[in-house]
C-alpha positions in Angstrom: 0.0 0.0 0.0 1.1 3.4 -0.9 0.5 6.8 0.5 -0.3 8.0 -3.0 2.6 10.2 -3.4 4.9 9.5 -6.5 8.4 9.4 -6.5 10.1 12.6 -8.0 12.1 12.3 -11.6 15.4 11.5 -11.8 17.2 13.6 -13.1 19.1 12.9 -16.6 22.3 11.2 -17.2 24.7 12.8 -18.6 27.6 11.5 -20.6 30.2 14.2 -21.7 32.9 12.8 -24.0 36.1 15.0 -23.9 38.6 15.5 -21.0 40.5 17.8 -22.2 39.7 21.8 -21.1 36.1 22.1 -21.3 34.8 18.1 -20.8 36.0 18.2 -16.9 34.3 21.7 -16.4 31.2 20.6 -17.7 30.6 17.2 -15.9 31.9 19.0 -12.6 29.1 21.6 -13.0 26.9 19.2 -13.6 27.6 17.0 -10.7 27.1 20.1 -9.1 23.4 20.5 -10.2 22.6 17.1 -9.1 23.3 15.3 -12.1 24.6 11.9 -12.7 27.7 12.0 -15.0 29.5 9.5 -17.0 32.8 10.9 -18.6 35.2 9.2 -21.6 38.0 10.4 -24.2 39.1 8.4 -27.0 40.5 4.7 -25.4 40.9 3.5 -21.9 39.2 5.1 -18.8 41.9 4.4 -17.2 44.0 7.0 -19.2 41.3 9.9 -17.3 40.5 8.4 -13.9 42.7 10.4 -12.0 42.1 13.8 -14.3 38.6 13.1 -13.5 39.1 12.4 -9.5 40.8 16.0 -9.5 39.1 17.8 -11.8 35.5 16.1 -12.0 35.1 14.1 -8.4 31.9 12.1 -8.8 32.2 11.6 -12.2 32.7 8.3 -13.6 35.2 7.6 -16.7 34.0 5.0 -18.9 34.8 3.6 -22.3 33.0 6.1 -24.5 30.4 3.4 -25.8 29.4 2.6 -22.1 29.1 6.0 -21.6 26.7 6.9 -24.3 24.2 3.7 -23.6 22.4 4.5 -20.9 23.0 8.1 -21.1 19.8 10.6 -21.1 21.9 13.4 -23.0 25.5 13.6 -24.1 27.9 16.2 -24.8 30.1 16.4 -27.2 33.0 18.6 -25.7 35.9 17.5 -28.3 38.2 19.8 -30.1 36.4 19.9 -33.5 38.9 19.1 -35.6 38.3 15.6 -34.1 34.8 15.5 -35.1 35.9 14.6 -38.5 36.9 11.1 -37.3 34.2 11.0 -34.8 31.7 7.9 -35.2 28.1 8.8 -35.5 27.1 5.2 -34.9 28.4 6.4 -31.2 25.4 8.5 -30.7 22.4 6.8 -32.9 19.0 7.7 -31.5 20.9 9.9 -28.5 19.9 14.0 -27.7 23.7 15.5 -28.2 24.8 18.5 -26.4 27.3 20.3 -29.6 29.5 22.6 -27.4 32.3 22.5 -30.0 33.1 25.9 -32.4 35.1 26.1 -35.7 37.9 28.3 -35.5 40.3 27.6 -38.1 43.2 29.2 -36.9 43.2 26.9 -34.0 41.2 23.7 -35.7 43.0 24.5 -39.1 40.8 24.9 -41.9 38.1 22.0 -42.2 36.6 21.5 -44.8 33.5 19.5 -43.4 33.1 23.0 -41.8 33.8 25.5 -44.6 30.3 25.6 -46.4 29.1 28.8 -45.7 25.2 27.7 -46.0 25.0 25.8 -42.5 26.7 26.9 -39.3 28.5 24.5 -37.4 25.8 23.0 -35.7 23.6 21.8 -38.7 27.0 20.4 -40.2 27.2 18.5 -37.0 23.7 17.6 -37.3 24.0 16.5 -41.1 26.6 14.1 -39.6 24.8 12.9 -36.8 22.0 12.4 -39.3 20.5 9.9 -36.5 20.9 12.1 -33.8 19.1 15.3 -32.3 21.4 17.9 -32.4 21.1 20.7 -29.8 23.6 23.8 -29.4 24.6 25.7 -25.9 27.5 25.9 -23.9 29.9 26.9 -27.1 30.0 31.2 -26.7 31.0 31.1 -22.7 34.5 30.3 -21.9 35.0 26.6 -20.2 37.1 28.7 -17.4 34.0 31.0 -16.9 30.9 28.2 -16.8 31.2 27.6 -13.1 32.3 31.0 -11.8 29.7 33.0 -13.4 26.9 30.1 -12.4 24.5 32.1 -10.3 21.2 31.2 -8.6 17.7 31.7 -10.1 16.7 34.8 -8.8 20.0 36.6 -8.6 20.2 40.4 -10.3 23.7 39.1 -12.5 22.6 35.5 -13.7 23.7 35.5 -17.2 22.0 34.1 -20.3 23.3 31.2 -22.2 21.9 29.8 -25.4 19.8 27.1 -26.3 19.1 26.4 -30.0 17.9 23.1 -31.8 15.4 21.8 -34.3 13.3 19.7 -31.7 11.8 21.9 -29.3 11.5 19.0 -27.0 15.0 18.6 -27.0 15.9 22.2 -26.6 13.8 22.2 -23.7 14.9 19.4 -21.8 18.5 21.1 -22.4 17.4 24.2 -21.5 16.5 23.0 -18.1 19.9 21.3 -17.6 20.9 25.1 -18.6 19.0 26.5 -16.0 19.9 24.0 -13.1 24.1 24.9 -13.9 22.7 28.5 -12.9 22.2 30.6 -15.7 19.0 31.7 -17.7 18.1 29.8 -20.9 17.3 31.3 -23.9 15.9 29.1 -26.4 16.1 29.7 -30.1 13.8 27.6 -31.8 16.2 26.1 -34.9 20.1 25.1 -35.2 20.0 27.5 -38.0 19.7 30.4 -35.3 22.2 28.7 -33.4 24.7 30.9 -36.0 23.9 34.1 -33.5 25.9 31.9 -31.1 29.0 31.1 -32.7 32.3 33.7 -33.0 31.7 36.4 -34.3 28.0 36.6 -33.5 26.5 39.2 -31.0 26.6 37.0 -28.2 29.7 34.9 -28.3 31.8 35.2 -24.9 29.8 38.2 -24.2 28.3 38.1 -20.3 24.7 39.6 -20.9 21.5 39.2 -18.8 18.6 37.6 -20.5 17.2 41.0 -21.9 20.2 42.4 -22.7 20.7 38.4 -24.7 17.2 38.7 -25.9 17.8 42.5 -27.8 21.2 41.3 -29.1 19.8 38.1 -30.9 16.7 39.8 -31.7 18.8 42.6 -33.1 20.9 40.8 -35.4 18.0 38.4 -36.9 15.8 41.3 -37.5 
């Protein structure tokens, strides 16, 4: 017999593959937020177990295809020159988190990334052709993402990004977005996720969500 009361959600899993700069900062802010995190670079967890003890305690590194499995959402938090190699097969049928940006004159040029019809994301998304493709986390600074976090109703909180095809998608990740402590502006198509890359009115800039709202608004009108 029950009292009637249900049981509340979990919360997603997360798997972030990357360990380099910004895959640590991530699954730490995460853990942070109450999130179960799985974390994996290319070959043995071993290689990042005791990066990931330092850097991300409570995280756990896995081979990146355990990872993936039972993971809710993951995020994809390699270098993007990498992403040319990268197996979509990896994240069939999965919601992917693309925090990556093309910068050739760190990435070199890449010429997956060089058609100027699609940004990054919906070249990402052509890839993953079998996944759903959602983009945030790309125009703060990995070094910034857990010093800036702020609470809900603090004055300061700053805005991040949201932007994907599925709304569904975009709005379980803007939730995620919310819980790391920042406000989550969703834009309702990867193609707007463009406003979001360099160059765009809101990349590394530290704006509140009206101050966000005007600057996107502003450059798609």
């Amino acid at each position: 017999m029950t009292d009637g009361t249900s049981a509340p959600p979990r919360p997603p899993r997360l798997a972030v593959l990357g360990a380099g700069h910004t895959g640590p900062v991530i699954a730490r802010v995460a853990i942070t937020a109450g999130y179960p995190v799985t974390i994996a670079a290319a070959g043995d967890p071993e290689r990042i177990a005791l990066i990931t003890q330092v850097l991300a305690p409570g995280a756990e590194p896995r081979w990146a295809a355990d990872a993936v499995t039972d993971a809710d959402i993951v995020v994809l938090a390699i270098p993007l020159h990498r992403f040319t190699t990268f197996d979509p097969a990896l994240v069939a049928g999965k919601l992917v988190v693309d925090t990556m940006n093309y910068w050739p004159p760190t990435d070199g040029v890449q010429e997956m990334f060089e058609d100027q019809r699609y940004g990054s994301s919906e070249i990402v998304q052509r890839r993953l052709a079998r996944s759903t493709v959602v983009k945030t986390l790309n125009h703060i600074g990995y070094h910034e993402l857990e010093e800036q976090s702020r609470p809900a109703d603090s004055p300061d909180r700053r805005a991040l990004g949201v932007a994907g095809d599925d709304p569904g998608a975009v709005k379980l990740v803007a939730e995620v977005i919310e819980r790391f402590g920042y406000d989550a502006v969703r834009l309702d198509s990867l193609r707007a996720g463009r406003l979001l890359e360099p160059g765009g009115p809101v990349f590394g800039a530290s704006l509140r969500r009206a101050g966000f709202e005007l600057a996107i608004s502003t450059e798609a009108g």
